[in-house]
NUTORMAR-715335 format. One record per residue (C-alpha): residue number from 1; x, y, z. Coordinates in Angstrom, 2 decimals. Layout:
BEGIN
  seq       px       py       pz
  NUM        X        Y        Z
...
END
This chain:
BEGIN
  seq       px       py       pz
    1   111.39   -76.69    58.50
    2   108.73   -74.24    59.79
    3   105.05   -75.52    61.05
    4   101.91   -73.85    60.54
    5    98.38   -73.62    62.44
    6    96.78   -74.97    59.58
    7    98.85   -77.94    60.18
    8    98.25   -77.97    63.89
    9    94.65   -77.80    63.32
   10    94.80   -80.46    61.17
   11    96.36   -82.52    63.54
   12    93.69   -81.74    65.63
   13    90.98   -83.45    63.57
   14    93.16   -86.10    62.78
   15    93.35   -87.20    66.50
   16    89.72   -86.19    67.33
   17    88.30   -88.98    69.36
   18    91.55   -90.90    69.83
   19    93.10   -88.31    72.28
   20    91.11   -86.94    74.75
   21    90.37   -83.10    74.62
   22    91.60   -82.59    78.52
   23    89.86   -80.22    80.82
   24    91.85   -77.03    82.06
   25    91.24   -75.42    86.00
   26    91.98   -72.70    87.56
   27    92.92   -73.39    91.65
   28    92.79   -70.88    94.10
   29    95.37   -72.39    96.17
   30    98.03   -72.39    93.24
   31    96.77   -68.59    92.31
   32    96.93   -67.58    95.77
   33   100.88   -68.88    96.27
   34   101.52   -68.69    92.71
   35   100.15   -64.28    93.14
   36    98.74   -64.46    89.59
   37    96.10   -66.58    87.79
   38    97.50   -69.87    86.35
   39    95.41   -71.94    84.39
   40    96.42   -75.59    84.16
   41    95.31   -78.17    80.99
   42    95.78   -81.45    82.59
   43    96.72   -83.69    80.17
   44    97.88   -85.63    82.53
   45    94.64   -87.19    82.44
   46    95.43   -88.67    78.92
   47    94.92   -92.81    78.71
   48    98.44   -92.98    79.20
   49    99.26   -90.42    81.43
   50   100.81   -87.57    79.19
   51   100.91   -85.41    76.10
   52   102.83   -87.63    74.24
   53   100.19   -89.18    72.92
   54    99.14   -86.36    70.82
   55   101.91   -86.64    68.73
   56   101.97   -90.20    68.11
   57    98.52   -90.36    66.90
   58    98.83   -87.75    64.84
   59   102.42   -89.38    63.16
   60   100.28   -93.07    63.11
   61    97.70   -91.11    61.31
   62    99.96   -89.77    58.32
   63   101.62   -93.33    57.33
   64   100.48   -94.40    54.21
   65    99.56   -98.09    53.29
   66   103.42   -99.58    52.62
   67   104.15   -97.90    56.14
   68   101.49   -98.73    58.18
   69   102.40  -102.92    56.69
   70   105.80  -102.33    58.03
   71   104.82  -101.44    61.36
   72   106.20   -98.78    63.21
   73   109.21   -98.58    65.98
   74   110.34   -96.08    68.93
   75   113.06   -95.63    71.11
   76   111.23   -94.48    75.00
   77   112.18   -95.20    78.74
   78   109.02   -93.49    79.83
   79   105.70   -91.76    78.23
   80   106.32   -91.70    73.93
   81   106.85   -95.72    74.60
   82   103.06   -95.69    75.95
   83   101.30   -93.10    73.66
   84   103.41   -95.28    70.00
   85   101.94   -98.48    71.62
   86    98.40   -97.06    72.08
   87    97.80   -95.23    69.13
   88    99.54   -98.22    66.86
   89    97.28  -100.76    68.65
   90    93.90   -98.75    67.79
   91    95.39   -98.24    64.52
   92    96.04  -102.18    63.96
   93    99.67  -101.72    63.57
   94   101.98  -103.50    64.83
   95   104.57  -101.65    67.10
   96   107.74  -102.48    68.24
   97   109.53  -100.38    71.64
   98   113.32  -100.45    72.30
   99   113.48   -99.39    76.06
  100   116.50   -99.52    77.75
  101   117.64  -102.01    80.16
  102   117.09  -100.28    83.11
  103   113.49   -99.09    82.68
  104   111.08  -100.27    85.41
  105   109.62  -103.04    85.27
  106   106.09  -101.40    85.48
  107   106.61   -99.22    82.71
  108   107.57  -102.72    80.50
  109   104.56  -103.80    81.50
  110   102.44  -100.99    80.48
  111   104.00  -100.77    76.89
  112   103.06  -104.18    76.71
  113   100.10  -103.99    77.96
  114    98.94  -100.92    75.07
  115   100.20  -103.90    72.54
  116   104.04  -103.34    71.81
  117   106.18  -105.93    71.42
  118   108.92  -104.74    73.61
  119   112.75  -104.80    73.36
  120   114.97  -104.35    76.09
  121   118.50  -103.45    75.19
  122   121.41  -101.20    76.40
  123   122.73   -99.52    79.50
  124   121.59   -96.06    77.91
  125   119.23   -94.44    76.01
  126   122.13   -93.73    73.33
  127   122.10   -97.28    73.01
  128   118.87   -98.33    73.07
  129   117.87   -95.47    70.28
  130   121.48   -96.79    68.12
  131   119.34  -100.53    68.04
  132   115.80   -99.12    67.54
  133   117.17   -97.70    64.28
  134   119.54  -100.51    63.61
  135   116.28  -102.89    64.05
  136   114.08  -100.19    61.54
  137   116.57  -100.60    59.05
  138   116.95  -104.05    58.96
  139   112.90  -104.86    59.58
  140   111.85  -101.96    57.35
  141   109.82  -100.16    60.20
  142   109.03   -96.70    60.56
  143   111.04   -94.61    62.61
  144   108.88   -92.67    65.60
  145   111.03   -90.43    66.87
  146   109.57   -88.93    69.96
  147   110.45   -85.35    69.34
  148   112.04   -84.37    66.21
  149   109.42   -85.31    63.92
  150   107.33   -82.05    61.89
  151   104.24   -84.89    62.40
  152   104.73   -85.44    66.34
  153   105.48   -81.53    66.68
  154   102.35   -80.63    65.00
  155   100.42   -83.07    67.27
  156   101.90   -81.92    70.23
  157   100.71   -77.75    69.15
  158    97.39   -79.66    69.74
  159    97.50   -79.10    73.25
  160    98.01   -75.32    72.67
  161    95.17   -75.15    70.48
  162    92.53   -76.63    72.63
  163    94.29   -73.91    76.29
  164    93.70   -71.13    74.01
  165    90.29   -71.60    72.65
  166    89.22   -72.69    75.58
  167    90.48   -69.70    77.74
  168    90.97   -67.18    75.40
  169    91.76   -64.77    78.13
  170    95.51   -66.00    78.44
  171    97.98   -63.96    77.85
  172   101.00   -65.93    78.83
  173   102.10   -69.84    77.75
  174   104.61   -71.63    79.95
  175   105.72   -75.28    78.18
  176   107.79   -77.64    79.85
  177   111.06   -78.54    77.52
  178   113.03   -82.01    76.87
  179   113.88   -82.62    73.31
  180   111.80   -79.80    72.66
  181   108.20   -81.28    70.48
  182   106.25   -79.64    72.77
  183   107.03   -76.05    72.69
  184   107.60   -75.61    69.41
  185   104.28   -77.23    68.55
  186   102.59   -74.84    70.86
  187   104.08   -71.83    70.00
  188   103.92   -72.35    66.67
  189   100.14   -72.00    67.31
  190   100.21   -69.39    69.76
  191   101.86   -67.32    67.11
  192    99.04   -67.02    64.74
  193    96.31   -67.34    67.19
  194    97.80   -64.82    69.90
  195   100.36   -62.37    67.68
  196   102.74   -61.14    70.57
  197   101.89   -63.51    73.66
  198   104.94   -64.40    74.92
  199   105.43   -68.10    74.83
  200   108.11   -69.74    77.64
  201   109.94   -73.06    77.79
  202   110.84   -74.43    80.66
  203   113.85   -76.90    81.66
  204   115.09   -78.12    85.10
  205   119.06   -76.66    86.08
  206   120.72   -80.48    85.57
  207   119.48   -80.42    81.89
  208   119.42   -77.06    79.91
  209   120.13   -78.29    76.76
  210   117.48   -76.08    75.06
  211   118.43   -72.92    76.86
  212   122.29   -73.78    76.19
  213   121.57   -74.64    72.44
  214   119.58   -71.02    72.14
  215   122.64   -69.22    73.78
  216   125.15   -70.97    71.80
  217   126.39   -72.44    74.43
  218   128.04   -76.64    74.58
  219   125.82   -79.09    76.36
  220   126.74   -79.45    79.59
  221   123.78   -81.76    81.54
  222   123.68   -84.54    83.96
  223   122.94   -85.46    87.70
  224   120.01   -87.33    89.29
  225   116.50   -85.30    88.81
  226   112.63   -85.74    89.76
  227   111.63   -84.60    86.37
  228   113.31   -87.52    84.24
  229   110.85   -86.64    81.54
  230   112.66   -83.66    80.53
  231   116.16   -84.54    80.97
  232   117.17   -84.76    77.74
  233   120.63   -84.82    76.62
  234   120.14   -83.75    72.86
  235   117.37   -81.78    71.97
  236   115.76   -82.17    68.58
  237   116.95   -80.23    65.41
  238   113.75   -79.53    64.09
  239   111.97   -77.99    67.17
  240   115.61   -76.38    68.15
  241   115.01   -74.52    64.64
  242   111.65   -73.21    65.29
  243   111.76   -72.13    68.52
  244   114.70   -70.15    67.71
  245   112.95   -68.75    64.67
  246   109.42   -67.97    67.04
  247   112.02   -66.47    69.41
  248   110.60   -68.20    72.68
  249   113.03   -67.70    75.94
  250   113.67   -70.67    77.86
  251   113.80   -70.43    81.78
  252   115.83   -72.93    83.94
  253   114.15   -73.78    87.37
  254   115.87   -75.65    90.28
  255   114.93   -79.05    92.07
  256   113.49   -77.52    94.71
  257   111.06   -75.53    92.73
  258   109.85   -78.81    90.81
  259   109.15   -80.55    94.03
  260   107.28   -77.38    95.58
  261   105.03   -77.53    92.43
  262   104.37   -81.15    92.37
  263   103.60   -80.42    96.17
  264   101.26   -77.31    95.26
  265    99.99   -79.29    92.46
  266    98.34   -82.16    94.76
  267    97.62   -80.33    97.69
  268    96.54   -77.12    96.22
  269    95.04   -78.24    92.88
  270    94.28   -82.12    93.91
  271    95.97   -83.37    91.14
  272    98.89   -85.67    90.50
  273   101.78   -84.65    88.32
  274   105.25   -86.35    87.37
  275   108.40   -83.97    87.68
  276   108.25   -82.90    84.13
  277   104.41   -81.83    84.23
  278   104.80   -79.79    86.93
  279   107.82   -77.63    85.63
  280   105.80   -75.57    84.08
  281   104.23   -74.46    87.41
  282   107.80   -74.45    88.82
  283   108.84   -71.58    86.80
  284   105.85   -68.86    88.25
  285   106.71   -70.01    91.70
  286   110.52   -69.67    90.68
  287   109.99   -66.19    88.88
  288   107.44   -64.16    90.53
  289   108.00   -61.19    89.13
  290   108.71   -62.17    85.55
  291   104.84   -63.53    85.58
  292   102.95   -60.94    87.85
  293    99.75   -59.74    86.83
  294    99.73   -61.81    83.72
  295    97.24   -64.51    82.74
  296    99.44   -67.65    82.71
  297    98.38   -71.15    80.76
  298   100.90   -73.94    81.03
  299   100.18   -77.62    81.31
  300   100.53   -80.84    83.51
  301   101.89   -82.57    80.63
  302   102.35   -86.03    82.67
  303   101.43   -87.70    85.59
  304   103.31   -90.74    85.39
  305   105.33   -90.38    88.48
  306   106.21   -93.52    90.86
  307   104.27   -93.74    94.27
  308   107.26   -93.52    96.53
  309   108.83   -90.45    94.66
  310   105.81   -88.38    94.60
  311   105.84   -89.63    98.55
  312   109.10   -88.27    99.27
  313   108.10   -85.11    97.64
  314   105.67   -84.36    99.93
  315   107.04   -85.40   102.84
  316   110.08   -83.24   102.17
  317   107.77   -80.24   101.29
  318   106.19   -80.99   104.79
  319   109.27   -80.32   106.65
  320   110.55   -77.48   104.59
  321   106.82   -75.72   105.37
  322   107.70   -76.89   109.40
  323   105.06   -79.08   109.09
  324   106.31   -81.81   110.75
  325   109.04   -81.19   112.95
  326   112.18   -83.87   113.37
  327   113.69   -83.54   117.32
  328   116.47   -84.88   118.18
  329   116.88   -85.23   122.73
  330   119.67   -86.84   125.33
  331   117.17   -87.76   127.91
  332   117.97   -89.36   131.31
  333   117.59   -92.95   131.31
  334   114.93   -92.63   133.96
  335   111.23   -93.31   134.63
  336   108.86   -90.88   133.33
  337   110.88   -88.21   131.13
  338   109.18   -89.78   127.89
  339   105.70   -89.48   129.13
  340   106.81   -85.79   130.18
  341   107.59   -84.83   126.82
  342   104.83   -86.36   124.90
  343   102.67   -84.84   127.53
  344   104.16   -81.57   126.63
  345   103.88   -82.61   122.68
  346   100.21   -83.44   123.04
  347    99.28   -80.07   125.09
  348   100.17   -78.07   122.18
  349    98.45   -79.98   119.52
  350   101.60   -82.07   118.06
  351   100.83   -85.32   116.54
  352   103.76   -87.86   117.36
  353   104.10   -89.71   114.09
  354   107.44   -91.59   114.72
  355   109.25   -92.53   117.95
  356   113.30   -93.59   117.86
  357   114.34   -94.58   121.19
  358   118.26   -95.16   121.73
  359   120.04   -96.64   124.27
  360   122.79   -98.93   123.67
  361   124.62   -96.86   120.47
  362   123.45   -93.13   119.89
  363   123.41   -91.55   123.71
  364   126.53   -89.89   125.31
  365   126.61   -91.76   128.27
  366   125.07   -94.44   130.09
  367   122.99   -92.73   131.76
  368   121.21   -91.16   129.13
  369   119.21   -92.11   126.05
  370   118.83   -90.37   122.87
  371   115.30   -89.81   121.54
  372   114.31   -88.89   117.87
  373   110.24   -87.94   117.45
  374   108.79   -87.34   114.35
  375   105.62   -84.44   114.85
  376   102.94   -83.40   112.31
  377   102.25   -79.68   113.38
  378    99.42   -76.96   111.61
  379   102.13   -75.10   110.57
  380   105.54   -73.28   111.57
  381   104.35   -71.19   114.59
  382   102.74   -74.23   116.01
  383   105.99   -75.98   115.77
  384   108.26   -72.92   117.13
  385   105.84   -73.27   119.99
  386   105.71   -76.24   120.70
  387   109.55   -76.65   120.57
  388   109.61   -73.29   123.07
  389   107.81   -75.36   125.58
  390   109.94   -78.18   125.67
  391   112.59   -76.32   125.95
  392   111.46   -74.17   128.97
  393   110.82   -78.16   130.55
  394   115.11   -78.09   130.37
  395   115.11   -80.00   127.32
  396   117.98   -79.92   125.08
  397   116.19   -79.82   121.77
  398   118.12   -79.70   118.31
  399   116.05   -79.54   114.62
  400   116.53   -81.95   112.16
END
């Protein structure tokens, strides 16, 4: 089944004062590392956090009287559980959310908070989805599948819609890609608006499902990633079919890149993005030269991402940059050597942030101690500099 701009547009006026028509920057921090413009819609700045809510008030808008007295139900660990519960609730609705057993506890309490009654069952998402439509048939409710769904694609093209017309001098669309809703929705209306403009997907390297789908390829995902919101397992039939059709190419980026956007993203840009809004941005830093000299849109679909991830993100960025610099010392077990090196920290502008001090189990002998010091530096020189001058005080110094 193919999707239109008519339909996209009227999606658009369908959600029109429900969903928030999100601003879109342009940071010269990100352009300057990024060496092309990149202009970024933040829809992370949605009531829930993320696009997803585009599509579900669009689908909530379409059900007709005997469906909206049912009540409607989704499967969702993460951002279509919030944006089903929202858009039911200001619909007077009621909404039921399988989530999986595992799911934070804050994220429960969100869901709930937007008005779903919430279910938690199964060790998977498999499971979990296998009793939201066991529940649906039994209960009579209405299906709201998060991404293969014409309704929620349509919804979703809304985000296109609004990037375009509001910078009409793009010439490139980058969309991050889980089950798919997203880009096909998008380039489905960058098709008619912008004959030509090459539209991109984008998926992280533990979960190409898209890109292995297009190539004919079996699914082959899995692992641990920082952008959960795209690792998706099976990717939806329906956008699978017109993204094929609209012949969009779908880029893989690695880990790394994902955390050096969500990095870029708050440093360089000031705002906060989840794993999955910021692939998008991944894939210029990843391919340069694929997206030099063009005009790139893309989005920062979500910014639901847990405080002590997006902390470890940036603290790892830190010491990839040199940053902050982790020494590791066997010191003499005497008076004064301490003071001597934080005396030679301090002289070249290091900031000691952490201080592990070792004598009974880490140092060689006992005579000596080992010493770990955490420094915050300006940048790399300062560190190579600073670890020069401890060096030429005799000091054994190893990295990391």
């Amino acid at each position: 089944m193919q999707l239109s701009l008519a339909e996209v547009r009227a999606a658009a006026a369908r959600i029109q004062g429900v969903v928030r028509h999100t601003p879109t920057i342009e940071s010269p921090s990100v352009n300057a590392e990024c060496g092309t413009r990149v202009f970024l819609k933040l829809d992370n700045l949605q009531a829930t956090g993320a696009f997803k809510e585009r599509g579900a008030a669009n689908r909530i808008a379409t059900l007709n009287a005997r469906e909206r007295a049912a009540g409607v139900i989704a499967m969702s660990a993460g951002n279509h559980a919030q944006a089903v519960a929202r858009h039911a609730t200001l619909a007077q609705i009621k909404s039921t959310i399988v989530m999986p057993r595992f799911t934070p506890s804050t994220k429960v309490v969100r869901t709930e908070n937007f008005g779903a009654n919430v279910v938690l069952h199964g060790d998977t998402l498999a499971e979990a989805a296998a009793h939201a439509h066991e529940l649906a048939l039994r209960e009579g409710y209405v299906f709201l599948h998060p991404y293969d769904d014409v309704g929620v694609i349509a919804g979703q093209g809304t985000l296109a819609l609004e990037l375009l017309e509001d910078v009409p001098q793009i010439d490139t669309l980058i969309l991050p890609v889980g089950g798919g809703g997203l880009l096909a929705g998008c380039a489905t209306a960058a098709a008619e608006l912008r004959p030509g403009m090459p539209v991109f997907g984008v998926e992280v390297e533990g979960y190409p499902a898209m890109a292995q789908r297009l190539a004919g390829k079996p699914v082959s995902v899995g692992g641990p990633t920082v952008a959960e919101g795209i690792a998706v397992r099976d990717v939806g039939e329906t956008p699978l079919a017109m993204i094929r059709a609209l012949g969009c190419e779908v880029l893989v980026v690695s880990e790394l890149m994902v955390e050096q956007a969500i990095a870029l993203l708050a440093e360089g840009a000031k705002v906060v993005a989840e794993g999955a809004g910021a692939a998008g941005l991944a894939a210029v830093l990843a391919y340069p030269e694929r997206f030099a000299g063009r005009i790139v849109g893309t989005t920062v679909c979500g910014g639901n991402i847990d405080a002590r991830t997006l902390s470890n993100v940036l603290l790892r960025q830190l010491l990839r940059d040199g940053r902050i610099l982790r020494l590791r010392f066997d010191i003499p077990d005497r008076p004064g050597v301490l003071a001597d090196i934080a005396k030679r920290v301090s002289a070249l502008g290091g900031n000691v942030i952490e201080v592990q001090h070792q004598q009974l189990f880490g140092a060689p002998t006992a005579q000596s101690t080992e010493l770990l010091l955490m420094i915050e530096v300006r940048d790399r020189a300062q560190g190579d500099a600073l670890v020069a001058a401890l060096e030429a005080g005799d000091y054994v110094v190893r990295r990391g």
